[in-house]
N, C-alpha and C positions, 0 to 999 in steps of 0.2 A: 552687482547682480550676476554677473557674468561670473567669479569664483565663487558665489552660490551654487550656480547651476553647477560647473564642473562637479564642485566637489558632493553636492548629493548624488550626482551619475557616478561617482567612485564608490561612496557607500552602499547606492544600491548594485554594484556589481558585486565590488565585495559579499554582500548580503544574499546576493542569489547567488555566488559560487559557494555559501555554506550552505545554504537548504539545498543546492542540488550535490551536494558531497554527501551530504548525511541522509538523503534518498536516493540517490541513483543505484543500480546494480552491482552486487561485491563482484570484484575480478576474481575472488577466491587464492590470493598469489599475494605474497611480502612484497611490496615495491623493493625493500633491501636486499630478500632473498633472489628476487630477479635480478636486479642488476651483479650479484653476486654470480649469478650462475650464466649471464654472458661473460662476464670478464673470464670465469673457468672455460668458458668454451672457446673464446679467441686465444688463451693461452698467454693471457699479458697480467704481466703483475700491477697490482696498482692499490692506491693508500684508502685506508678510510675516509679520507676526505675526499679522495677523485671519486671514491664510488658515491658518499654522499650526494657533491654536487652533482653526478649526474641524473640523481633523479630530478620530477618535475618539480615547477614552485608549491606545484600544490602539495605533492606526496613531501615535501622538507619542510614548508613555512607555516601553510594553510593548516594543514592537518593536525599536525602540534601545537599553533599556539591555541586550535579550538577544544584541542583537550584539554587543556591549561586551564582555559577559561572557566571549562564545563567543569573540573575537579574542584575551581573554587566555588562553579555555585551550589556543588553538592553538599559542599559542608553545611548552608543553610537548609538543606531541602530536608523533611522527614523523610526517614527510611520507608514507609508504606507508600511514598508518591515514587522513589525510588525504584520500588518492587512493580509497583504498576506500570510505571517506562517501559520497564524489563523486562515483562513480558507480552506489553505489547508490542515491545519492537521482536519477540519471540515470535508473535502471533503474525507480523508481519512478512515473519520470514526473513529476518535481520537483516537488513538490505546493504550492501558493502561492511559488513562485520559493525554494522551501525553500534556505538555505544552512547551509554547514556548520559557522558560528557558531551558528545558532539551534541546530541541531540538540544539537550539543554543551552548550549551555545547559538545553536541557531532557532529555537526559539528568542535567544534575548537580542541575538543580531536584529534579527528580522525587527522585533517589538519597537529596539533600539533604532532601528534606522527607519522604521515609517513613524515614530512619532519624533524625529527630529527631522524629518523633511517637511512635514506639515509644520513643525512648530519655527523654521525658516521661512515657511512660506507664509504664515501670519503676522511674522516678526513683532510688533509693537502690539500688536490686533488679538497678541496670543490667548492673553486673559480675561478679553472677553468670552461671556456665557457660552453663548453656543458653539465657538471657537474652539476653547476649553473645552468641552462636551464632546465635538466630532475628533482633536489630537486624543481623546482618552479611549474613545470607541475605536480608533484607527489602531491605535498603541495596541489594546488588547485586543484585535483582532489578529495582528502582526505576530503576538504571541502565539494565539491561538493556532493559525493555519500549517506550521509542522503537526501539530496534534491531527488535525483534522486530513489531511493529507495520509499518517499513517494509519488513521483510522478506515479512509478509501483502501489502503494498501490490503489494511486486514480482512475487508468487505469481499473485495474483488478475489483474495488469496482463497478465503474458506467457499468463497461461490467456486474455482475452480476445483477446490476436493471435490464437496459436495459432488459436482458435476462427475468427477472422473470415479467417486468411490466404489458404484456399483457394478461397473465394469472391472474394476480390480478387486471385487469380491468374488467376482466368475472366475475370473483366473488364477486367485488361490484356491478357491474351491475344486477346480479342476487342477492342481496343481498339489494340492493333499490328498484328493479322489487317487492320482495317479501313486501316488506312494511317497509323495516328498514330505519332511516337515516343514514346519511353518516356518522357520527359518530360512529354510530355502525355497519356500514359496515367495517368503515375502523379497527376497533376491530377485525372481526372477521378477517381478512387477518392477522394482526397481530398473533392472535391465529393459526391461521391452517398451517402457515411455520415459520421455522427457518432461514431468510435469510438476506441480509442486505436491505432490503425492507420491511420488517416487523420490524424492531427493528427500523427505520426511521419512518413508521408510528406511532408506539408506542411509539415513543418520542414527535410526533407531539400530538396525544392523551393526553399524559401529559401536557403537556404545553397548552391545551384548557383547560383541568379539574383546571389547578391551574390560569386562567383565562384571558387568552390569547384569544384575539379575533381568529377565525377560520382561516380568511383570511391570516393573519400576522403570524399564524401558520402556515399557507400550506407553502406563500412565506419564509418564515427561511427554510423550508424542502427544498423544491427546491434548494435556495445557500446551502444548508450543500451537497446536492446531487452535482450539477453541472452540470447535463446531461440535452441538451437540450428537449429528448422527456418528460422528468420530467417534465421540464419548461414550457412546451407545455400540459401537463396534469393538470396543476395545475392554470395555466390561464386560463385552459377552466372550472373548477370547481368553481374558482372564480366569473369569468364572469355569469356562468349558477346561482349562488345562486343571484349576484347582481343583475340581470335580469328578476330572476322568471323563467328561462327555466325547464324545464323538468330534471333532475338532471340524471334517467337514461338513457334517449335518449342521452344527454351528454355522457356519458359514455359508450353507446352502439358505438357510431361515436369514440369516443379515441379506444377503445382497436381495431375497426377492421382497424384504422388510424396502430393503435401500430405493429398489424400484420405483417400489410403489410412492414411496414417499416423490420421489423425484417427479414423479407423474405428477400428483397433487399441488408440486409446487408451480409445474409447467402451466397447470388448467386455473392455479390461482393467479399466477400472471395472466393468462389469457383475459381471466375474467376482469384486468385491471384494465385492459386496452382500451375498452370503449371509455371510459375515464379519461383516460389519458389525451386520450382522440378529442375528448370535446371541447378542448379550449382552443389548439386550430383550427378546429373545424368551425367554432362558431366566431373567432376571431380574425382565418384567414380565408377557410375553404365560401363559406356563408355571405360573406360581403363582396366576394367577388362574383358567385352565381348572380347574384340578386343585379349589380352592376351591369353583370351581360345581359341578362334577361330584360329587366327593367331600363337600362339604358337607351336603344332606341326607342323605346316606348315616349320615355322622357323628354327626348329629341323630338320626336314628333307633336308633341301635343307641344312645347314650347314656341316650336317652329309654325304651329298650324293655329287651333282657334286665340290661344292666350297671344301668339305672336300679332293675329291681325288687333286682337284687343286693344293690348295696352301699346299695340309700332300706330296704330290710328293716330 
């Protein structure tokens, strides 16, 4: 029992250092190219293999055999399930240059290691019914929750555009009002916040500079985004250049569009709160009033005619 236990504590370590590799935050940096460019800047020569091992276990061992893993389980996988990864870990905002070998990897870790710890922990008991039943629902939920995790990812990503869009339509707006184009409008929203709206622009920026027509930049932004008021932002920018419109009259109509939208979504949250509120209230706020109020009531009538009653 006792190298049971150890060895499912290794598996699920193992298992949670890949779903937190293939979710945590990119460094944005080669692990190779960095240690490359300390050894240039101490001014020491040194082998392929010294700079190797000095990376960590996870950037040498970890990393590589989950992409191993993942390229073999692509070849089973249809290319349309493929594409959908693909852009959902886009939609994510590719979280540590997430690809969709790792991903796939630690889906089947994960799957693979809660239904072989349950299926140790029923050992002989495994094939019975209901046994069977909760290792299949375990298994596939072990599957399921990198999906569902990058789906949080993508939830929480487009609520912060949404949130920041209409204020960076005021400042391209006033930012083409002043004479600039949208090019360099969309630079400077890039420069003046740190958000996942600004690092979106700034990718879109890049990929014109390295010669990307504009149009077919915006539209990639948009699907990497997935939010419809994006969508709707970015068809009207299009439209406006193919057309000759006024670029910030365009953009004076989105952002008080954007407003207003965002108002509506504030006042439909509002309207959800008293919902929300009613199951503490009636499960935690409600039982505890009634306890104070009614309590020495309780006490006393127990204490007083029922006590002489039935203490006779």
């Amino acid at each position: 029992m006792t190298v049971i236990l150890i060895l499912i504590v290794v598996i699920l370590i193992v298992a949670g250092a890949l779903v937190i590799l293939g979710l945590r935050e990119s460094r944005g940096v080669d692990p190779l190219d960095e240690r490359l460019a300390e050894f240039a800047e101490r001014g020491e020569p040194a082998s392929l293999r010294e700079i190797e091992m000095s990376q960590s276990f996870m950037d040498r061992v970890i990393i590589p055999n989950a992409n191993r893993i993942g390229e073999f389980a692509l070849r089973f996988t249809p290319q349309q399930a493929l594409d959908d990864i693909h852009r959902k870990l886009e939609q994510a905002g590719n979280p540590r240059g997430l690809e969709p070998t790792t991903f796939f990897t630690a889906r089947f870790a994960l799957a693979f290691v809660l239904g072989g710890v349950l299926s140790l922990t029923y050992g002989s008991d495994l094939f019975q019914p209901t046994n069977l039943l909760i290792t299949f629902l375990v298994t596939a939920l072990g599957f399921s929750v990198p999906n569902i995790l990058v789906d949080s990812r993508i939830r929480r990503r487009q609520h912060e555009i949404r949130k920041a869009l209409p204020d960076a339509l005021d400042l391209l707006t006033i930012c083409v009002e002043a004479g600039l184009g949208f090019d360099a409008a969309m630079r400077k929203v890039a420069d003046k916040w740190e958000n996942e709206l600004a690092i979106a622009f700034m990718r879109a920026l890049k990929e014109i500079t390295l010669g990307k027509i504009r149009r077919e930049a915006l539209r990639d932004m948009a699907d990497r985004i997935g939010a419809a008021e994006f969508d709707s932002f970015v068809a009207a920018v299009i439209q406006s250049e193919q057309l000759g419109v006024s670029m910030a009259k365009i953009l004076r109509i989105q952002s008080d569009d954007m407003r207003v939208k965002r108002r509506q979504r504030a006042e439909a949250e509002a309207q959800k709160a008293p919902v929300k509120m009613l199951i503490p209230m009636t499960f935690l706020i409600f039982p505890t009033i009634v306890f104070i109020l009614m309590g020495p009531a309780v006490l006393l009538i127990v204490g007083g005619a029922f006590g002489d009653t039935f203490g006779g």
